[in-house]
N, CA, C, O and CB atoms as a CASP TS submission, in Angstrom:
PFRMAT TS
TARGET T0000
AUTHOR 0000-0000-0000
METHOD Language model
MODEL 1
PARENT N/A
ATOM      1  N   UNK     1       0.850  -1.171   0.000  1.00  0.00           N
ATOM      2  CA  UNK     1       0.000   0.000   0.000  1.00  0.00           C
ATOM      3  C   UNK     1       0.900   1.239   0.000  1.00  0.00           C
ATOM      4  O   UNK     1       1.984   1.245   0.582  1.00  0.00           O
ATOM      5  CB  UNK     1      -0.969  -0.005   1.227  1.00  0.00           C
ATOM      6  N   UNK     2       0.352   2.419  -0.755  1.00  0.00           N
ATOM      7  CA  UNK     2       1.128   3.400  -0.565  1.00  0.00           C
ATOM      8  C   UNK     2       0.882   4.249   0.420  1.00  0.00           C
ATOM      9  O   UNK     2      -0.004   4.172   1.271  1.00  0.00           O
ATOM     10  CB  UNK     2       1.233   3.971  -1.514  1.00  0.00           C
ATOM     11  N   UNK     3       1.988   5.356   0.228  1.00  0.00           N
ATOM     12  CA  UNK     3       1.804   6.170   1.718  1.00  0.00           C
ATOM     13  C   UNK     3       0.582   6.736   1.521  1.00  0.00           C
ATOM     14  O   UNK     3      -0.244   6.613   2.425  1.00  0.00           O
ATOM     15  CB  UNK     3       2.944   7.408   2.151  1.00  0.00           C
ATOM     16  N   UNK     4       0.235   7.446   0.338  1.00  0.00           N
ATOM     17  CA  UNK     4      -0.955   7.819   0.674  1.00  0.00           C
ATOM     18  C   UNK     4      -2.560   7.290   0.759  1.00  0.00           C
ATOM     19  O   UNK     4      -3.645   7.774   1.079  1.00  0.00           O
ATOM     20  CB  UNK     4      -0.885   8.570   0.103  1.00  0.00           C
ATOM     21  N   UNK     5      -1.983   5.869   0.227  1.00  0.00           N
ATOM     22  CA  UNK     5      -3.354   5.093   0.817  1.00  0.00           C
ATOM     23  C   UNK     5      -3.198   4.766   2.416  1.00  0.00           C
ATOM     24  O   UNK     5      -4.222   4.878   3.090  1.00  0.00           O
ATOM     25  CB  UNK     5      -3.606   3.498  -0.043  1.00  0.00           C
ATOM     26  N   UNK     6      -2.287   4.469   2.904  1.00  0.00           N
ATOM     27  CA  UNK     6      -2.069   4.487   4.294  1.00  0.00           C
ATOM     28  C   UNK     6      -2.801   6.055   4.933  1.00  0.00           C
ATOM     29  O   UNK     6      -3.690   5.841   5.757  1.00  0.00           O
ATOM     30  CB  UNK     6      -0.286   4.324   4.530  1.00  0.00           C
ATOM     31  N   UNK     7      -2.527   7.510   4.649  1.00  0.00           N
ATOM     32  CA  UNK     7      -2.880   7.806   5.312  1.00  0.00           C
ATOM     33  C   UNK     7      -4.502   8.238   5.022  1.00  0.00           C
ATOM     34  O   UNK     7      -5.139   8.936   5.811  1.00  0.00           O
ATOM     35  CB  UNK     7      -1.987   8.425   5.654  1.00  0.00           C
ATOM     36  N   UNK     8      -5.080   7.674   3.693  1.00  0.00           N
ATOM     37  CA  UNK     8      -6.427   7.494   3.799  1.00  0.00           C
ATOM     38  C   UNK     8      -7.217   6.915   4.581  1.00  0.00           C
ATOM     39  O   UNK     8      -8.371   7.293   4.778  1.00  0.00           O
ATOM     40  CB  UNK     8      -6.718   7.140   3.065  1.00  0.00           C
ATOM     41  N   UNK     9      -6.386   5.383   5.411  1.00  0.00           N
ATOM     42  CA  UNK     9      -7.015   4.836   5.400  1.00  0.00           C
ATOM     43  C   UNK     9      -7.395   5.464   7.277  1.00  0.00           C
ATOM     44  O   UNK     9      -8.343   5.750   8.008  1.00  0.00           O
ATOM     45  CB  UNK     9      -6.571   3.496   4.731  1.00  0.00           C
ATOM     46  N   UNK    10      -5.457   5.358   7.267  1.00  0.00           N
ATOM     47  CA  UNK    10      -5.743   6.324   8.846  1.00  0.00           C
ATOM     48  C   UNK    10      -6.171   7.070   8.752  1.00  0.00           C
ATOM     49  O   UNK    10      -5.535   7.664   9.623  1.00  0.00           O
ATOM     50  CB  UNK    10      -4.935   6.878   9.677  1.00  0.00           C
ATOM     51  N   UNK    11      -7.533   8.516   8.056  1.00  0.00           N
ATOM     52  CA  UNK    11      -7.874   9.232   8.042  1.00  0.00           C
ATOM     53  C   UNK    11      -9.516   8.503   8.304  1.00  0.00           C
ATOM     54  O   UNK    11     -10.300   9.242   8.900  1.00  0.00           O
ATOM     55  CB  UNK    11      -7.283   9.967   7.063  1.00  0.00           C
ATOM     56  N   UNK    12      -9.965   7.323   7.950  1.00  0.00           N
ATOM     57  CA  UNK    12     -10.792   6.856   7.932  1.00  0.00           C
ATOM     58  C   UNK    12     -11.090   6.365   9.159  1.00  0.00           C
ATOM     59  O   UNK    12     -12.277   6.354   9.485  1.00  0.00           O
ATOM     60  CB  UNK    12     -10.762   6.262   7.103  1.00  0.00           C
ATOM     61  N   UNK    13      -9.874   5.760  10.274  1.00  0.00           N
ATOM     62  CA  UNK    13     -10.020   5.438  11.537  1.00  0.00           C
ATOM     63  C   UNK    13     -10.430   7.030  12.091  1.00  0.00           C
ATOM     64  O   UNK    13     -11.586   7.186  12.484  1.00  0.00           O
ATOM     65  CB  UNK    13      -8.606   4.648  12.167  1.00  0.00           C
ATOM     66  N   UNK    14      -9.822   7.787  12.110  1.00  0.00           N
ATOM     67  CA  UNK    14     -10.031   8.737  12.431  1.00  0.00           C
ATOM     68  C   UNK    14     -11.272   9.567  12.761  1.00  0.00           C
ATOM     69  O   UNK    14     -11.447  10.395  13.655  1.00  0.00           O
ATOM     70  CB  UNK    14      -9.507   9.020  11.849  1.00  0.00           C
ATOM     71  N   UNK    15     -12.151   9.087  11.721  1.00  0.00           N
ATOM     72  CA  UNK    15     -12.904  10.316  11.597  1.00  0.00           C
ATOM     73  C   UNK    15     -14.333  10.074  12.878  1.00  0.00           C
ATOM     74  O   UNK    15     -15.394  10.696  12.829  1.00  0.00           O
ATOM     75  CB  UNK    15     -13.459  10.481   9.704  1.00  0.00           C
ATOM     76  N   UNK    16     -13.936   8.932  14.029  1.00  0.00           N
ATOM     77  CA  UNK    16     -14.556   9.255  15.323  1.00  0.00           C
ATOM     78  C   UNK    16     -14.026   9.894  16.296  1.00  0.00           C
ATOM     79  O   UNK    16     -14.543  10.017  17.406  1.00  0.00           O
ATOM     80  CB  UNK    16     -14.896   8.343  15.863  1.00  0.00           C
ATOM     81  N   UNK    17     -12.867  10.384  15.920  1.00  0.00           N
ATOM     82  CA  UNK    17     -12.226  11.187  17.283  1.00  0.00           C
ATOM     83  C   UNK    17     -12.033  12.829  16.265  1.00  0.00           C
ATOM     84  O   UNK    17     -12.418  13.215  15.161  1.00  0.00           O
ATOM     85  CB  UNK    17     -10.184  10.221  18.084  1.00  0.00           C
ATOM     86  N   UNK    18     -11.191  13.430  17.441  1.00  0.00           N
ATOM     87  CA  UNK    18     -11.056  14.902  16.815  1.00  0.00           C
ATOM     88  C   UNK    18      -9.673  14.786  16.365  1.00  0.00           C
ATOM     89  O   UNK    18      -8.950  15.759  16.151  1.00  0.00           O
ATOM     90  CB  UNK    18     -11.300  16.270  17.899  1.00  0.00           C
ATOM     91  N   UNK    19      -9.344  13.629  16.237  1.00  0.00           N
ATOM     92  CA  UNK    19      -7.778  13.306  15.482  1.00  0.00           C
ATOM     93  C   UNK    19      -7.391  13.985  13.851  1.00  0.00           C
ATOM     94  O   UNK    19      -8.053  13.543  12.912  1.00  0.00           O
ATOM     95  CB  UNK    19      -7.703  11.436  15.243  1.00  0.00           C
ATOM     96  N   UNK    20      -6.634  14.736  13.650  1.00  0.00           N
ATOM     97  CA  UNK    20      -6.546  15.243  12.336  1.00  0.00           C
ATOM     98  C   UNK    20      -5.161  14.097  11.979  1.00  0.00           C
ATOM     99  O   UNK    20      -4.456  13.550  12.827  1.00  0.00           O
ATOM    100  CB  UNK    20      -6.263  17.192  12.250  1.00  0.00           C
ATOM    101  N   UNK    21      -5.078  13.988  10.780  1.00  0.00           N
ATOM    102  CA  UNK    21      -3.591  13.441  10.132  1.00  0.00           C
ATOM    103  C   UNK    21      -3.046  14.410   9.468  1.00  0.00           C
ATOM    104  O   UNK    21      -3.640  15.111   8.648  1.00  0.00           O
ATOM    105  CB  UNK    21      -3.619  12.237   9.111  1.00  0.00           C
ATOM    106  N   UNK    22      -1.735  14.518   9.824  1.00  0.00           N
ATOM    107  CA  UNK    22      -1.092  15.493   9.466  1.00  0.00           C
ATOM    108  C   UNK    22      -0.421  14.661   8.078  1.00  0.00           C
ATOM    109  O   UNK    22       0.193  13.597   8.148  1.00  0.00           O
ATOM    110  CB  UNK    22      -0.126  16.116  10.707  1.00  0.00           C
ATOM    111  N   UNK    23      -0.761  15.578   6.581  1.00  0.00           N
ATOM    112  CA  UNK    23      -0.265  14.768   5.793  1.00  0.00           C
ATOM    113  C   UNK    23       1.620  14.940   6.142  1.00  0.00           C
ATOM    114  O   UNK    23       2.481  14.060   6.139  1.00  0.00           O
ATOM    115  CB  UNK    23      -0.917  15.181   4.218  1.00  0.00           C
ATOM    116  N   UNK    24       1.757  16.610   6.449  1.00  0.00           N
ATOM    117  CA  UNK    24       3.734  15.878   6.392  1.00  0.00           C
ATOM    118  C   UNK    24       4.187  15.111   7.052  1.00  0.00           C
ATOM    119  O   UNK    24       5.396  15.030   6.840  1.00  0.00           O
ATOM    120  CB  UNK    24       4.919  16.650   6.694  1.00  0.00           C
ATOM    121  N   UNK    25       3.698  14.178   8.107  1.00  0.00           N
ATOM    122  CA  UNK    25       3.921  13.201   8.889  1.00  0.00           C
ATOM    123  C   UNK    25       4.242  11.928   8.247  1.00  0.00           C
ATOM    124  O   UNK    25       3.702  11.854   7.143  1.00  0.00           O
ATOM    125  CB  UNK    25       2.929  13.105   9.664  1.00  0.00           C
ATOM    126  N   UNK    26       4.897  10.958   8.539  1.00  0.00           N
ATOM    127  CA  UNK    26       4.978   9.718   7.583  1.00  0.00           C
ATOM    128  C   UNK    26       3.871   8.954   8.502  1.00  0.00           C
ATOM    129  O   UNK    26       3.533   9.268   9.643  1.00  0.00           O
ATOM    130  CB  UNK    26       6.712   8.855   7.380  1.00  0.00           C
ATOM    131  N   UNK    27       3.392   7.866   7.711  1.00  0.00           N
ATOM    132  CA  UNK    27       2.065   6.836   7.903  1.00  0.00           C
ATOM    133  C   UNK    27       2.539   6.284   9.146  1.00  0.00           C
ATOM    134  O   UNK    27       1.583   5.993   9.864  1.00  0.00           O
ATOM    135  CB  UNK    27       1.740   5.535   6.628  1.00  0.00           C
ATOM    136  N   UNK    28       3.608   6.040   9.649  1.00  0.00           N
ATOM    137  CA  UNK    28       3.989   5.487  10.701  1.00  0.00           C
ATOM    138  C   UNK    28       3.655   6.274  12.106  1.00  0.00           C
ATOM    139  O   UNK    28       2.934   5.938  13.046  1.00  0.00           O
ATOM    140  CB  UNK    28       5.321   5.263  10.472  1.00  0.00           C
ATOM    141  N   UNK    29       4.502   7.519  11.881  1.00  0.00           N
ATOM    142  CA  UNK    29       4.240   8.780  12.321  1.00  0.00           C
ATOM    143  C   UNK    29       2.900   9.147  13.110  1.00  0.00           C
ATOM    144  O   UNK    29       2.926   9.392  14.316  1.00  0.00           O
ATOM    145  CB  UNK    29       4.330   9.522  11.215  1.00  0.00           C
ATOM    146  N   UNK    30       1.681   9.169  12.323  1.00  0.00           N
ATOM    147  CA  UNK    30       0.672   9.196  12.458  1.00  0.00           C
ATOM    148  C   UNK    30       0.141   7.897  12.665  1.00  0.00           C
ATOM    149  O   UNK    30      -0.816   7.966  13.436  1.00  0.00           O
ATOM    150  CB  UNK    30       0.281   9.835  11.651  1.00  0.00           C
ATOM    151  N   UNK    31       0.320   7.015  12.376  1.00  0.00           N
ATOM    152  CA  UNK    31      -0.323   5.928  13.199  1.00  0.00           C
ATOM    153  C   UNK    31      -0.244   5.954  14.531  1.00  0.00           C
ATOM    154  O   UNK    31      -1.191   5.519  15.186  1.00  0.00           O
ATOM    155  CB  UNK    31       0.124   4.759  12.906  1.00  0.00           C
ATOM    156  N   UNK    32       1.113   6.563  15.281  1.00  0.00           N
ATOM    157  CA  UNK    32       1.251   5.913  16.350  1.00  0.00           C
ATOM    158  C   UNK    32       0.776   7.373  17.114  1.00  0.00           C
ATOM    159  O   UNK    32       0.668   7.282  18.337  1.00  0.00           O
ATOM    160  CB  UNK    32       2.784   5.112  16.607  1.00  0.00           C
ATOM    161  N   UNK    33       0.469   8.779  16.474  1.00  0.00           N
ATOM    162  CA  UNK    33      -0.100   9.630  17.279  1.00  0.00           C
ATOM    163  C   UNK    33      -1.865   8.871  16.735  1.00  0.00           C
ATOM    164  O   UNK    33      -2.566   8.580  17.705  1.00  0.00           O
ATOM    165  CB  UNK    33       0.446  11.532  16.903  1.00  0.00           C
ATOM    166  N   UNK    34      -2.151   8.744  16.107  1.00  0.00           N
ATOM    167  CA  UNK    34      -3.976   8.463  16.272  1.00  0.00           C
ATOM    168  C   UNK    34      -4.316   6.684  17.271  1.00  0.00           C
ATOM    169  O   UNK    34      -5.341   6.210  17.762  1.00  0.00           O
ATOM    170  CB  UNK    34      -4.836   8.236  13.989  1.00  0.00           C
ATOM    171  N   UNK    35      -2.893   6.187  17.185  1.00  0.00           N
ATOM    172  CA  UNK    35      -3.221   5.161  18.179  1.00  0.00           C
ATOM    173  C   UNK    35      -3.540   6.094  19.618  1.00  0.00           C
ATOM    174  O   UNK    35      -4.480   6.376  20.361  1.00  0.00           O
ATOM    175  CB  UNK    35      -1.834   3.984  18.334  1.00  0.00           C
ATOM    176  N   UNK    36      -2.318   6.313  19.481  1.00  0.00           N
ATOM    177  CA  UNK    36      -2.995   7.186  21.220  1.00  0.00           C
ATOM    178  C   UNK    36      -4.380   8.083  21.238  1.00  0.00           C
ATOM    179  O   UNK    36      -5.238   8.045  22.120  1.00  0.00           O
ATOM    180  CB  UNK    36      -1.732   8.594  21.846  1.00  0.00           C
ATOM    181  N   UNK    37      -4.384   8.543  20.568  1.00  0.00           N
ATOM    182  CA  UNK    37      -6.146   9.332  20.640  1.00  0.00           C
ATOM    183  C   UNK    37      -6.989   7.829  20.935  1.00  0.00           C
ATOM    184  O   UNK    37      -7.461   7.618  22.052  1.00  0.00           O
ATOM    185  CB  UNK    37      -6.888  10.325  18.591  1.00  0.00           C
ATOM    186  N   UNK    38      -7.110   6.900  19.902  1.00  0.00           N
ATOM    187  CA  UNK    38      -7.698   5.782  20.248  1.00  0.00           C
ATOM    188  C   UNK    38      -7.583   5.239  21.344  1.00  0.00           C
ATOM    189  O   UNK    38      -8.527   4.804  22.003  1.00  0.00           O
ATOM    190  CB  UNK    38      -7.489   5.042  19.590  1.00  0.00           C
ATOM    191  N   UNK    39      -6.164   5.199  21.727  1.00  0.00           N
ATOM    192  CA  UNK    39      -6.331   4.684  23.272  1.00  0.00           C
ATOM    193  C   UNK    39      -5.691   3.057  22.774  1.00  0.00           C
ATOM    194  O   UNK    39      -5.672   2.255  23.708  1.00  0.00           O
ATOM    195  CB  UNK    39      -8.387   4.743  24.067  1.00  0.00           C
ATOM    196  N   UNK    40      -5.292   2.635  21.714  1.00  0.00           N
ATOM    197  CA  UNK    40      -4.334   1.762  21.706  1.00  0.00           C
ATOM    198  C   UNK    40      -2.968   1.495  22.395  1.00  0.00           C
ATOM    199  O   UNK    40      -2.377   2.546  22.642  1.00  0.00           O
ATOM    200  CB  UNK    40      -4.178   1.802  20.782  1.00  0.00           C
ATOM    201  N   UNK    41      -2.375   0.480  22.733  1.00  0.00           N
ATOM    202  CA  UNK    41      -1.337   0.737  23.295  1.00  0.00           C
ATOM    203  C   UNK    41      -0.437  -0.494  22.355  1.00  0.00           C
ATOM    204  O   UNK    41      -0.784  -1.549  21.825  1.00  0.00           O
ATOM    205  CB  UNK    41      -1.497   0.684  25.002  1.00  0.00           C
ATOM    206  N   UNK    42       0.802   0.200  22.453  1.00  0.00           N
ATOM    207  CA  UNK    42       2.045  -0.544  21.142  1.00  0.00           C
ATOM    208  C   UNK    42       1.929  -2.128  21.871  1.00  0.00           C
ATOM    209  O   UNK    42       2.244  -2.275  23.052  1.00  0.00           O
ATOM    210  CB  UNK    42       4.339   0.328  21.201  1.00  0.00           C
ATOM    211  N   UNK    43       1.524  -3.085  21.169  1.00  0.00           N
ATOM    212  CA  UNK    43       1.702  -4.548  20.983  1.00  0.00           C
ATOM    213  C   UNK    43       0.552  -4.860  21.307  1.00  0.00           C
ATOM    214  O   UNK    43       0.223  -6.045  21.361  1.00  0.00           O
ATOM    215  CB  UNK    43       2.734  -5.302  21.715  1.00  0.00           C
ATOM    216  N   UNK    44      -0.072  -4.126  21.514  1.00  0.00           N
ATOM    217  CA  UNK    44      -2.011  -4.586  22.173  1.00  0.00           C
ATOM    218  C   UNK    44      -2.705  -5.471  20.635  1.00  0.00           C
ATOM    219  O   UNK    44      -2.000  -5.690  19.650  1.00  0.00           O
ATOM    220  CB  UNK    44      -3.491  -2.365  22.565  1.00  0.00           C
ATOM    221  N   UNK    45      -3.814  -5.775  20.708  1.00  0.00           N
ATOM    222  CA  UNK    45      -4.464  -6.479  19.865  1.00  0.00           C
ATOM    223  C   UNK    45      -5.186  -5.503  18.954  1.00  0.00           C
ATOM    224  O   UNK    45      -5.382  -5.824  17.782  1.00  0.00           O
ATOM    225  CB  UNK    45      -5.295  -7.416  20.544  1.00  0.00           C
ATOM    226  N   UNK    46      -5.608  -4.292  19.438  1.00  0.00           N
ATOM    227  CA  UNK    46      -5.954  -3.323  18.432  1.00  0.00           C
ATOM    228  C   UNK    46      -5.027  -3.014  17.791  1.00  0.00           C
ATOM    229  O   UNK    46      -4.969  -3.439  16.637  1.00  0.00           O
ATOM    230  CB  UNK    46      -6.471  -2.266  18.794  1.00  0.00           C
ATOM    231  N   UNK    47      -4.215  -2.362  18.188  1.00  0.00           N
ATOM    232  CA  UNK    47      -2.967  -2.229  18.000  1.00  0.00           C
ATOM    233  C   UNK    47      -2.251  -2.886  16.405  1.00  0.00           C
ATOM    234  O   UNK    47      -2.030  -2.222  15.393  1.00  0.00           O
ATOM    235  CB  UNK    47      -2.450  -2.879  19.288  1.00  0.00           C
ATOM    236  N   UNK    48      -2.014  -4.313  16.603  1.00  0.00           N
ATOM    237  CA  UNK    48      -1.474  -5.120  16.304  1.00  0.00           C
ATOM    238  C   UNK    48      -2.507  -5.205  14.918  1.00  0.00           C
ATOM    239  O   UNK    48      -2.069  -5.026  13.781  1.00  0.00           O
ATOM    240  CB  UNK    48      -1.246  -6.148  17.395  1.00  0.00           C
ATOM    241  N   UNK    49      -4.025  -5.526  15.234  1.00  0.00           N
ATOM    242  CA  UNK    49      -4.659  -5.507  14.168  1.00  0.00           C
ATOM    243  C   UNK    49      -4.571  -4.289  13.182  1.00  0.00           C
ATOM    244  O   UNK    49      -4.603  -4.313  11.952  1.00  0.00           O
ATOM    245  CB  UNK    49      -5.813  -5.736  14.548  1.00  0.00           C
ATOM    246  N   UNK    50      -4.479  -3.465  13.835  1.00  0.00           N
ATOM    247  CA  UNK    50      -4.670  -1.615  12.391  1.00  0.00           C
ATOM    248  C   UNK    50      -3.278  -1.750  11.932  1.00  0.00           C
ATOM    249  O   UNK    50      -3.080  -1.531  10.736  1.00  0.00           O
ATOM    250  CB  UNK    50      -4.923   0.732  13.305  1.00  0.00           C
ATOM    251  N   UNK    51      -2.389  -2.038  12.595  1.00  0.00           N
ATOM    252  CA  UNK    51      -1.173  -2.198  11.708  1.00  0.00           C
ATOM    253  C   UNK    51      -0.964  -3.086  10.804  1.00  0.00           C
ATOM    254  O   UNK    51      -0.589  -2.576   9.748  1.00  0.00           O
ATOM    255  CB  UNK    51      -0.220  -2.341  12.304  1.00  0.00           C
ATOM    256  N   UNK    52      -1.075  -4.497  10.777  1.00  0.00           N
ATOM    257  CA  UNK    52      -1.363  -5.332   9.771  1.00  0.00           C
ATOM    258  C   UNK    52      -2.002  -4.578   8.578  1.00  0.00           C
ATOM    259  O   UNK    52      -1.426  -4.269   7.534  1.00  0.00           O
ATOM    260  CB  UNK    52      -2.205  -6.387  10.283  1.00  0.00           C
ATOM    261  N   UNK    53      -3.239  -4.344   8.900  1.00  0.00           N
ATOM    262  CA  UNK    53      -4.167  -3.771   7.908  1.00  0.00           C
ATOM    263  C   UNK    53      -3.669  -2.334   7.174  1.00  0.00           C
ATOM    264  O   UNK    53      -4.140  -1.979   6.094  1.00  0.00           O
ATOM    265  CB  UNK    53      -5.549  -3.538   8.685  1.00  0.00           C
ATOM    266  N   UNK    54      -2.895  -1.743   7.734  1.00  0.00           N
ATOM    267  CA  UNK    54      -2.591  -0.206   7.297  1.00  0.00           C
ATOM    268  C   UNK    54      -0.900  -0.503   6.514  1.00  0.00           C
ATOM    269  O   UNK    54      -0.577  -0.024   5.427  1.00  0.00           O
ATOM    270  CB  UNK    54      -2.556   1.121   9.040  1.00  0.00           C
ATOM    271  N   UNK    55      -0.035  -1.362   7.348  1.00  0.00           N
ATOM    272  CA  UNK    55       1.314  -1.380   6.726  1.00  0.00           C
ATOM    273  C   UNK    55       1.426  -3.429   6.189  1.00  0.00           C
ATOM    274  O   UNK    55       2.457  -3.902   5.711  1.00  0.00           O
ATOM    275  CB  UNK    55       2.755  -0.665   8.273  1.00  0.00           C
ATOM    276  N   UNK    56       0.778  -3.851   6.314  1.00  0.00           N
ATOM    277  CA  UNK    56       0.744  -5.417   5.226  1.00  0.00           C
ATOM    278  C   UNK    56       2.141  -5.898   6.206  1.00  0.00           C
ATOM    279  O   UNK    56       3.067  -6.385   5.558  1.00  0.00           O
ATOM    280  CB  UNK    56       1.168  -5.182   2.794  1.00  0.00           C
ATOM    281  N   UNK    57       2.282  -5.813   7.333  1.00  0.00           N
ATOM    282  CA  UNK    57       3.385  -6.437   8.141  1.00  0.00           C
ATOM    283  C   UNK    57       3.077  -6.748   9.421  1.00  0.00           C
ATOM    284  O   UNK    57       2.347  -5.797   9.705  1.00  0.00           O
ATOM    285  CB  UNK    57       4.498  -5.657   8.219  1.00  0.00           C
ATOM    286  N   UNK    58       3.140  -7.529  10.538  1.00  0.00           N
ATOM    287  CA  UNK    58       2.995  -7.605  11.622  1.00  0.00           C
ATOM    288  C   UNK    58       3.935  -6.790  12.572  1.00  0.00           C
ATOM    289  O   UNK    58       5.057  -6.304  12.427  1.00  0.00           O
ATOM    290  CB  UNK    58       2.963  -8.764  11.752  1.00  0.00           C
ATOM    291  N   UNK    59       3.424  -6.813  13.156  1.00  0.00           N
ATOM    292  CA  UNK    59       4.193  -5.873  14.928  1.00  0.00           C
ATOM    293  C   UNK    59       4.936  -6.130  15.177  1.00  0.00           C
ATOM    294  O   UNK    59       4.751  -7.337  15.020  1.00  0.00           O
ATOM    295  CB  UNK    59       3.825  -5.855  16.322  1.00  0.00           C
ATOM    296  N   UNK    60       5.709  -6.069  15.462  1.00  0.00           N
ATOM    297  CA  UNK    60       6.692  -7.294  16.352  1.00  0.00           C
ATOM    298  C   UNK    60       7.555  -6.496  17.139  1.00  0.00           C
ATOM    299  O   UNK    60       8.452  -7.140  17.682  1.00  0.00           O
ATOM    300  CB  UNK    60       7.761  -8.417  15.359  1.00  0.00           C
ATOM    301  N   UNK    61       7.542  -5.139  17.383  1.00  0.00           N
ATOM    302  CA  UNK    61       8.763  -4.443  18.436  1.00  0.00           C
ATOM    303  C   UNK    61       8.028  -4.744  19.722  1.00  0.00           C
ATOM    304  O   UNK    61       8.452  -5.602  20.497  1.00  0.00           O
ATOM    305  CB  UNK    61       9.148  -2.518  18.254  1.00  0.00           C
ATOM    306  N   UNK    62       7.207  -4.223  19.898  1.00  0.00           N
ATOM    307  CA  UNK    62       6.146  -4.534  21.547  1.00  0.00           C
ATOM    308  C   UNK    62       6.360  -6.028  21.624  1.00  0.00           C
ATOM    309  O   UNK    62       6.923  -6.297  22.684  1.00  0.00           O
ATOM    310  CB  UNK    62       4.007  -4.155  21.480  1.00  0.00           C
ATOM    311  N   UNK    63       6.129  -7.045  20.923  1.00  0.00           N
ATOM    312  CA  UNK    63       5.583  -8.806  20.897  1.00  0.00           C
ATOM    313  C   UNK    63       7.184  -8.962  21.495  1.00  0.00           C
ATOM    314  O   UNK    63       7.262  -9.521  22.589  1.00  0.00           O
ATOM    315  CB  UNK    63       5.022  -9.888  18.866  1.00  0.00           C
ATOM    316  N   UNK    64       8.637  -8.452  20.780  1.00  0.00           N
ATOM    317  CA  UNK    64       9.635  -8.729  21.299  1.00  0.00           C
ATOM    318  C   UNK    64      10.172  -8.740  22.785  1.00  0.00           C
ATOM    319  O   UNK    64      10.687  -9.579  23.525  1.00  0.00           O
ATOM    320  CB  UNK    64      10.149  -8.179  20.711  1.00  0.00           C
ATOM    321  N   UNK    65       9.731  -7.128  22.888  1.00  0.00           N
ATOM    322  CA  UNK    65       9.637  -6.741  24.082  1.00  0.00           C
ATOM    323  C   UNK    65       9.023  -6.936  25.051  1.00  0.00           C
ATOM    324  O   UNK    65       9.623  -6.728  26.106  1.00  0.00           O
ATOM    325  CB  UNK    65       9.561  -6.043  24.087  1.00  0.00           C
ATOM    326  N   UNK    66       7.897  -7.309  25.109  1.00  0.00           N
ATOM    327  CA  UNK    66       7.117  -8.068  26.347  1.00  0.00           C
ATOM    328  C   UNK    66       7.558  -9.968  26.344  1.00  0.00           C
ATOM    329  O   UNK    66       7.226 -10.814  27.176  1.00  0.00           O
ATOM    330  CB  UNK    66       5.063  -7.789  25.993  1.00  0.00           C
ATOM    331  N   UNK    67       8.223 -10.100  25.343  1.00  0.00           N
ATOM    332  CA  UNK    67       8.839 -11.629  25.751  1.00  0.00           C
ATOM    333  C   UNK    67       9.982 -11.047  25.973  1.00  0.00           C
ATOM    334  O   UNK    67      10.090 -10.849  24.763  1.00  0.00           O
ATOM    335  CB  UNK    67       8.906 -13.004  24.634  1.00  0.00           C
ATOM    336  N   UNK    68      10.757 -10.675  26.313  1.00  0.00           N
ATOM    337  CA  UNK    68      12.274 -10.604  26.993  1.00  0.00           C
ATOM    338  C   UNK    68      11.918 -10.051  28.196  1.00  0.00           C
ATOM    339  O   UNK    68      12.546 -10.569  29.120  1.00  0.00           O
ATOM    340  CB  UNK    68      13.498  -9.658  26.226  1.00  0.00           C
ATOM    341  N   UNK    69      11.148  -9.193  28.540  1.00  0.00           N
ATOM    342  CA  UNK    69      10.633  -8.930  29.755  1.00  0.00           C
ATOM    343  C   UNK    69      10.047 -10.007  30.653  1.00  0.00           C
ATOM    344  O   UNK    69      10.505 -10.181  31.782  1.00  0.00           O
ATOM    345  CB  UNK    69       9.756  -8.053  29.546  1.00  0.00           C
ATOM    346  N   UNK    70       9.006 -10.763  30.155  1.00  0.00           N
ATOM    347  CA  UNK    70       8.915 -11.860  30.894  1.00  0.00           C
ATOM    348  C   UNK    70      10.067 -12.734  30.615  1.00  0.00           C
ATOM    349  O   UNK    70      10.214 -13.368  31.660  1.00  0.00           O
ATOM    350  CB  UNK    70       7.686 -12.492  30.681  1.00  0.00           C
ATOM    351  N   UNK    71      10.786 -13.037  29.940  1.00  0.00           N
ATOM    352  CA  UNK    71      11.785 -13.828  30.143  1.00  0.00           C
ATOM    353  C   UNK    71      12.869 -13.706  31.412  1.00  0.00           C
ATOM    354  O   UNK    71      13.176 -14.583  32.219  1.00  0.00           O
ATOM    355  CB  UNK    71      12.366 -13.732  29.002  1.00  0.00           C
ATOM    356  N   UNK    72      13.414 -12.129  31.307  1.00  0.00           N
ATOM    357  CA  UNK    72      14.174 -12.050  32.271  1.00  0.00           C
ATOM    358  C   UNK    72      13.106 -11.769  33.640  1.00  0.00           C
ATOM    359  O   UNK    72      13.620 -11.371  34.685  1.00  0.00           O
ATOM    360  CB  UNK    72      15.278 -10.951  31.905  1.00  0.00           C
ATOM    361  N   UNK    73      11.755 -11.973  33.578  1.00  0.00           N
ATOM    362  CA  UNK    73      11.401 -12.056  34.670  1.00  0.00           C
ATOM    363  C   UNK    73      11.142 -13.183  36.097  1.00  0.00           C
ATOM    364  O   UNK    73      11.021 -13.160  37.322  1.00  0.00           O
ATOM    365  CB  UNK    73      10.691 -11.622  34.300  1.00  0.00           C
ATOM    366  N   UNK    74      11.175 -14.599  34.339  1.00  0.00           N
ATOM    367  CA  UNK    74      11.490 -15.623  35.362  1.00  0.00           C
ATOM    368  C   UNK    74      13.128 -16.513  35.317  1.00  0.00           C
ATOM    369  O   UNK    74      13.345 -17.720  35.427  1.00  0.00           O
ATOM    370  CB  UNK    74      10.228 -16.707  35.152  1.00  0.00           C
ATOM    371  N   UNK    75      13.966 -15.509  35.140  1.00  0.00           N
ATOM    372  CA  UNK    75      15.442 -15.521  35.560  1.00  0.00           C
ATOM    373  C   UNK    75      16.121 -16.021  36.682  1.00  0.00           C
ATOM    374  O   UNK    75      17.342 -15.893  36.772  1.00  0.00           O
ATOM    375  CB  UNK    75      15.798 -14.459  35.617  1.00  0.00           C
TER
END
């Protein structure tokens, strides 16, 4: 998908909050400020789902990070 279908599409999540997309922002950029208006949090299941759908890749910095965290938690 291109950037600017990306930020169509995030313009489309959008349009229940008072979230604007800033087009000079990159799609990433703005994903992760309209996650927070949403109230998503990085590796959550919402989360995880709008990204798939918006960038055609899975998550995986949060998924990493909460397994090394529990890992070194039962250390």
């Amino acid at each position: 998908m291109t950037a600017e279908a990306q930020k169509l599409l995030l313009k489309e999540w959008a349009k229940d909050t008072d979230h604007v997309i800033d087009d000079n922002n990159s799609p990433k950029a703005e994903f992760a400020r309209l996650a927070k208006a949403k109230g998503w949090t990085g590796g959550d299941t919402e989360w995880c789902h709008h990204w798939k759908a918006c960038f055609d890749e899975t998550y995986t910095w949060g998924v990493r990070r909460k397994f090394s965290s529990l890992r070194l938690m039962h250390l």
